[in-house]
C-alpha positions as CSV (number, residue, x, y, z in Angstrom):
1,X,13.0,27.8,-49.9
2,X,12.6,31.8,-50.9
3,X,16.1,33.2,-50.1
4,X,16.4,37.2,-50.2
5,X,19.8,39.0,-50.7
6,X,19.1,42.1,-48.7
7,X,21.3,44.2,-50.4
8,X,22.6,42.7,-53.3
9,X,25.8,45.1,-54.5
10,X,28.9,43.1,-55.6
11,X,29.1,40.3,-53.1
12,X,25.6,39.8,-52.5
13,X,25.0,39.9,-56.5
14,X,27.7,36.7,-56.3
15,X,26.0,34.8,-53.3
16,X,22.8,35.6,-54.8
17,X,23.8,33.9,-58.7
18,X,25.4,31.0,-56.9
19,X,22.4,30.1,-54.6
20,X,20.1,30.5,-57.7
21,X,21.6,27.6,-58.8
22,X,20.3,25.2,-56.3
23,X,16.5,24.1,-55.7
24,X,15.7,27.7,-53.5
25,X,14.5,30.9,-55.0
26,X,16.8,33.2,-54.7
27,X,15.7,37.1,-55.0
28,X,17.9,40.5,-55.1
29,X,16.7,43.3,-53.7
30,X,19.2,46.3,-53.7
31,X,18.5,50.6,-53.9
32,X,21.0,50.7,-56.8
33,X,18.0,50.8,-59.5
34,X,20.3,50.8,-62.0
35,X,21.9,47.3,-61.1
36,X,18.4,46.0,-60.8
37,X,17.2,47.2,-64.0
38,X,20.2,46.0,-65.9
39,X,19.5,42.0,-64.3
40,X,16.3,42.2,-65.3
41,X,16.5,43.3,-69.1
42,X,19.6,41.2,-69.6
43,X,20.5,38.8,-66.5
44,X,23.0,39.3,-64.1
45,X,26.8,39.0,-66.1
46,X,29.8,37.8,-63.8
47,X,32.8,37.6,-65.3
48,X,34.4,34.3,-63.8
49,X,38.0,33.9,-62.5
50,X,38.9,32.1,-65.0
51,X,38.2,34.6,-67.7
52,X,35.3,33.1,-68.8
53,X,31.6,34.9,-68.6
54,X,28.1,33.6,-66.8
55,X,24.4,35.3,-67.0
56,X,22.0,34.3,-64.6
57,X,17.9,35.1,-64.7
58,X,17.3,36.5,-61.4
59,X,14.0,38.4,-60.0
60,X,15.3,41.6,-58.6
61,X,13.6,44.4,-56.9
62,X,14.5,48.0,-55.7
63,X,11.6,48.3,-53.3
64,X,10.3,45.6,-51.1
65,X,6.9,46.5,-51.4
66,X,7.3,45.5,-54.9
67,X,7.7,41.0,-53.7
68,X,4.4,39.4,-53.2
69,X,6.0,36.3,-51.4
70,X,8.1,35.6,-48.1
71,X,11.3,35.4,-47.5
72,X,12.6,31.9,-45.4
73,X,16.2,33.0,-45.7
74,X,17.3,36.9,-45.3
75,X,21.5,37.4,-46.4
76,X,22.2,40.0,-45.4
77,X,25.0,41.9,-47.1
78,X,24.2,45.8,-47.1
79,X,26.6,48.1,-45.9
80,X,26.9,48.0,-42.1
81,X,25.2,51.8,-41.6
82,X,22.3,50.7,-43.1
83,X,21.6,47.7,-41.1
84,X,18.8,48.7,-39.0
85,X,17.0,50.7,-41.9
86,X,17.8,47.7,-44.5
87,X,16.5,44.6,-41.7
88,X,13.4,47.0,-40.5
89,X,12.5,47.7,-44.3
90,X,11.8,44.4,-45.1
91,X,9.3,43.5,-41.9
92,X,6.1,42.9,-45.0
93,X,8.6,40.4,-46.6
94,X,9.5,37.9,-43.7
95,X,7.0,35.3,-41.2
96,X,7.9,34.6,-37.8
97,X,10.4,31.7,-38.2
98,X,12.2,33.9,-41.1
99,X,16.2,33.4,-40.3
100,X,17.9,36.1,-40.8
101,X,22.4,35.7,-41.7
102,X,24.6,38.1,-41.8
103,X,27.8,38.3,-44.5
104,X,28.8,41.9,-43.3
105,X,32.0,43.7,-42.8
106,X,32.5,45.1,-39.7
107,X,31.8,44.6,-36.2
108,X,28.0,45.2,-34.8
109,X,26.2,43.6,-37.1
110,X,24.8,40.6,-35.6
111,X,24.0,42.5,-32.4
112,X,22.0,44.9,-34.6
113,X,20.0,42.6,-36.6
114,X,19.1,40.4,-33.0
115,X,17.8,43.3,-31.6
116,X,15.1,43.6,-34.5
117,X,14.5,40.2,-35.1
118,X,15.8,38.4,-32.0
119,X,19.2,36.1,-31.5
120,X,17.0,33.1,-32.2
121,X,16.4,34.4,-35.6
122,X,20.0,35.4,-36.1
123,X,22.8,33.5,-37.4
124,X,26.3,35.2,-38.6
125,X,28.6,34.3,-40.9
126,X,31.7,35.8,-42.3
127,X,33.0,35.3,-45.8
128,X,36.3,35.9,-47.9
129,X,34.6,35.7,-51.2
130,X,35.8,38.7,-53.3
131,X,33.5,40.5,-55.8
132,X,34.0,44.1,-57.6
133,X,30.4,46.0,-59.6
134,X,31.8,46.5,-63.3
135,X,28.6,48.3,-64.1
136,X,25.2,48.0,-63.5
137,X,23.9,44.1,-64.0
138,X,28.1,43.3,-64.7
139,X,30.2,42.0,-61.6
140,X,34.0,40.2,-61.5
141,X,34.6,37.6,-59.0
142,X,37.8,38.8,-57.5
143,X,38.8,35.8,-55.5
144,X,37.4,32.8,-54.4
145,X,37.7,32.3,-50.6
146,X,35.3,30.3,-47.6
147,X,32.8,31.4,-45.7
148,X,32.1,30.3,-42.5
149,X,28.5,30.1,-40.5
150,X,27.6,29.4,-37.0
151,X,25.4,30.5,-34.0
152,X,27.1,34.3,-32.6
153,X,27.1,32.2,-29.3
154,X,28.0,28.1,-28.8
155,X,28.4,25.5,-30.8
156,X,26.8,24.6,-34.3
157,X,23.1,23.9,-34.5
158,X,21.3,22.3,-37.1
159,X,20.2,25.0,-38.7
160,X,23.8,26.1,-39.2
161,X,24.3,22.8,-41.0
162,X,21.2,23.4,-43.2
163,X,23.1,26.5,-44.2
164,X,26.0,24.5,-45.1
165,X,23.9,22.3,-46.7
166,X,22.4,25.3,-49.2
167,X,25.9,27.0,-50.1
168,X,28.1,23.8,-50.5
169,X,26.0,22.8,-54.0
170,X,25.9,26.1,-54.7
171,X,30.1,25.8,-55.2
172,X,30.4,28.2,-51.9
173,X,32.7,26.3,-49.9
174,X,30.9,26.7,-46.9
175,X,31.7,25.6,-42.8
176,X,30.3,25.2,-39.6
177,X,32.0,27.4,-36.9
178,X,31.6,27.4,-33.0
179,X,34.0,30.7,-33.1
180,X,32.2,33.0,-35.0
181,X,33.0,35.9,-32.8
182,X,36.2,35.1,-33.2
183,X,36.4,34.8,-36.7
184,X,34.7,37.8,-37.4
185,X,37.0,39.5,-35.7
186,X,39.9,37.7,-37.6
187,X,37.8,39.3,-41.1
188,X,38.0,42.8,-39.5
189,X,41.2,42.4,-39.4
190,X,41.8,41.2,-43.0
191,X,39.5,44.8,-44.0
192,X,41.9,46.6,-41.3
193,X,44.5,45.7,-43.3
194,X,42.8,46.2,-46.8
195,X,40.0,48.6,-46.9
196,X,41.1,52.1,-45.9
197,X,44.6,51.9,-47.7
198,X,43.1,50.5,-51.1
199,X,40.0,53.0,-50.8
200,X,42.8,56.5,-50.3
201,X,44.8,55.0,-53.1
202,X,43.1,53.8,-55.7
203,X,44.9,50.5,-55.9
204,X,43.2,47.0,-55.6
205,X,43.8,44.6,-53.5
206,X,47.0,42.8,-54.9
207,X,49.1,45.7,-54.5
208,X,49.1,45.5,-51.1
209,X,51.2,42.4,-51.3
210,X,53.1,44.0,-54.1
211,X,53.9,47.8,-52.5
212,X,56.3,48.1,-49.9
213,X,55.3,50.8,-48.5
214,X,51.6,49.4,-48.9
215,X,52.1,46.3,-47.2
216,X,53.9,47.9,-44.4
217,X,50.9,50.5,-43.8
218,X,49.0,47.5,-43.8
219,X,50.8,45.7,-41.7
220,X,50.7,48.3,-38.8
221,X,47.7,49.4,-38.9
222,X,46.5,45.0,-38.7
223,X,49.2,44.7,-35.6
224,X,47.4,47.8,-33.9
225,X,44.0,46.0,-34.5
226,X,46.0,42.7,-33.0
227,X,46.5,44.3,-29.9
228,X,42.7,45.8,-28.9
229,X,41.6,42.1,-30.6
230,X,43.9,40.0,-27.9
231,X,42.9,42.9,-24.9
232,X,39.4,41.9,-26.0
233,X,39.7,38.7,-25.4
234,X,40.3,36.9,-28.6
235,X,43.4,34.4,-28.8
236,X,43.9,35.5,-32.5
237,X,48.0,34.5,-33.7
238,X,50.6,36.8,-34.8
239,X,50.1,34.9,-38.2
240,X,47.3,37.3,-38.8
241,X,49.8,39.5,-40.0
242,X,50.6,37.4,-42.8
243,X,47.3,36.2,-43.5
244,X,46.4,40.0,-44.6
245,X,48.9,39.7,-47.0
246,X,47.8,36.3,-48.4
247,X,44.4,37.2,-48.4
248,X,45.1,40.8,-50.9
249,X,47.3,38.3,-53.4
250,X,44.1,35.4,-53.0
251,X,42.3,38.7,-54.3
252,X,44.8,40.9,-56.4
253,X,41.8,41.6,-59.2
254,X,39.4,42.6,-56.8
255,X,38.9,46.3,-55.7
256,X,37.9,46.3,-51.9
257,X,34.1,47.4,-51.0
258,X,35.5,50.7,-49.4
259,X,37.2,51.6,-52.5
260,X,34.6,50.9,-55.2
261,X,32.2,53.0,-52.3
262,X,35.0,55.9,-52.6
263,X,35.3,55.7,-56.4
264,X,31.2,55.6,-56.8
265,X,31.1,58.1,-54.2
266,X,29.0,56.5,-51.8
267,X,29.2,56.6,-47.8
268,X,32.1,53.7,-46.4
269,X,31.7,51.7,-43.5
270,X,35.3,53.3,-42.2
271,X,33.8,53.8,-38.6
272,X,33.0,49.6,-38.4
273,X,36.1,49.0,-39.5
274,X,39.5,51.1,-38.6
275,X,37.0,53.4,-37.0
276,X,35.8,50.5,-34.7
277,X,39.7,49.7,-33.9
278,X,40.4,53.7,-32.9
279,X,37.2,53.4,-30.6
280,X,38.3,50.3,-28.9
281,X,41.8,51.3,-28.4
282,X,40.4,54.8,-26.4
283,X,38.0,52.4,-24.2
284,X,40.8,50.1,-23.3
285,X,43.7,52.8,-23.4
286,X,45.4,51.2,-26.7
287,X,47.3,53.8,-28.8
288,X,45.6,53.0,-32.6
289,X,47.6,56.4,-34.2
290,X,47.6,54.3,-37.9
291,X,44.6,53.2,-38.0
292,X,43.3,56.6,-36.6
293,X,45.0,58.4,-39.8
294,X,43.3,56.3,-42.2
295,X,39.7,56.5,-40.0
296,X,40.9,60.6,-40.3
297,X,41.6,60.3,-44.3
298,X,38.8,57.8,-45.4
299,X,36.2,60.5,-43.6
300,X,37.9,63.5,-45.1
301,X,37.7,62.2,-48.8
302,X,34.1,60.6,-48.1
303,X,32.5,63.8,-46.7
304,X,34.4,65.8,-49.6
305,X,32.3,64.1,-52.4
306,X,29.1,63.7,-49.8
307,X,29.3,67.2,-49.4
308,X,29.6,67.8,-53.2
309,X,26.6,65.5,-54.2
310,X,24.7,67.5,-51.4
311,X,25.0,70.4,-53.0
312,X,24.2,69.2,-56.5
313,X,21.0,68.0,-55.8
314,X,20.0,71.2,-53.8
């Protein structure tokens, strides 16, 4: 099996050295040149929970042009924005029966992906494995967490357990889900209660637990996102709350993906996230004013240093 990481930053660097240790091939294809260069002069470095380092030999690629063989398995893990540009630029690289699964944050993803490629093509997946980019071809597992993988509608397939099948060996502890909606929705919550906060502050993810007035910003904003979550339809528990919490200590070493965007300067995925929550709560009358301060604040910074690398490339 030829597995692609379509868009191999921090997390999918981690999937992608994990996978590489099975029978498939496993190829990283990312726009950070950089990243890509650094893997393939001197391997990809993670530094390991347990303090310990690995290097893995890994074909990467900045341009898909550049592969001269197809992909049977597409991850994808690029920022949600870039979805539609990141699934359609990879077209040369993929045959018809090509399965495509997502790993995303946010909400959309899978709908965007299935409107490309098809739902039959389409599987989605959400994940709680933590990873933060140390420098180009170095990345730190932040915290070890499961992922689970199932059709976006009904009950598990069996491609969903041949999916299962690829990550367990791989040491991904990997399961089968017939609530994928739901659980995605339960991981937007977890980056409602994470992202924004740790991007404005500059904190990772443990201090959220640590902070009181962190985890009490977090905690709003996640019971705000509860209550569009529940008017949607899903039957998620108030023990969500908590959970957040759990999940930032599971994590404390790891910087969130919207703050190592903020501090690399690169565009956030605030409007699939807290963004997604504010435009939900005006569609089903649900005052979001938390999570609309940090969707205000995360753009504010973001365009600030947009702007500013705009203008020094003019």
């Amino acid at each position: 099996m030829v597995i692609l990481i379509l868009g191999a930053g921090a997390l999918g660097s981690l999937i992608g050295a994990r996978l590489s240790q099975t029978d498939a091939r496993v190829l990283l294809l990312t726009t950070d040149r950089r990243h890509i260069r650094a893997i393939l002069d001197g391997g990809l470095i993670i530094d390991e929970l347990d303090g310990s380092q690995s290097r893995f030999s890994i074909p990467g690629y900045s341009n898909p042009r550049d592969f001269g063989e197809k992909a049977d398995l597409v991850i994808v893990t690029v920022k949600s924005y870039d979805t539609a540009t990141a699934v359609s630029s990879v077209a040369g690289c993929c045959h018809g029966s090509t399965l495509f699964l997502t790993l995303q944050n946010g909400i959309g993803n899978w709908e965007h992906i299935s409107q490309l490629k098809g739902e039959q093509n389409v599987l989605a997946g959400s994940t709680a494995q933590g990873a933060t980019m140390v420098e180009p071809g170095r990345i730190r597992h932040g915290g070890n967490g499961q992922t689970f993988i199932g059709e976006f509608n009904g009950p598990p397939t069996e491609r969903v357990q041949q999916m299962i099948d690829l990550f367990r060996p791989a040491h991904l502890e990997a399961h089968a889900s017939d609530q994928m909606q739901r659980l995605i929705w339960e991981k937007l919550l977890i980056n409602v209660g994470i992202n924004a906060i740790t991007a404005l502050t500059g904190i990772r993810n443990g201090s959220i637990a640590e902070r009181e007035a962190a985890r009490e910003l977090s905690q709003t904003a996640v019971r705000e996102a509860l209550e569009v979550a529940r008017k949607k339809g899903f039957a998620i528990g108030d023990e969500i709350v908590e959970r957040v919490i759990a999940v930032a200590r599971a994590t404390a070493r790891n910087r969130s993906s919207m703050g190592q965007d903020v501090d690399r300067s690169k565009g956030t995925e605030i409007d699939a996230i807290n963004g997604a929550i504010v435009q939900f709560g005006r569609e089903m009358g649900i005052a979001t004013p938390v999570n609309y301060t940090l969707t205000q604040l995360v753009r504010t910074v973001e365009a600030g240093y947009l702007m500013e690398k705009g203008a020094n490339h003019e």
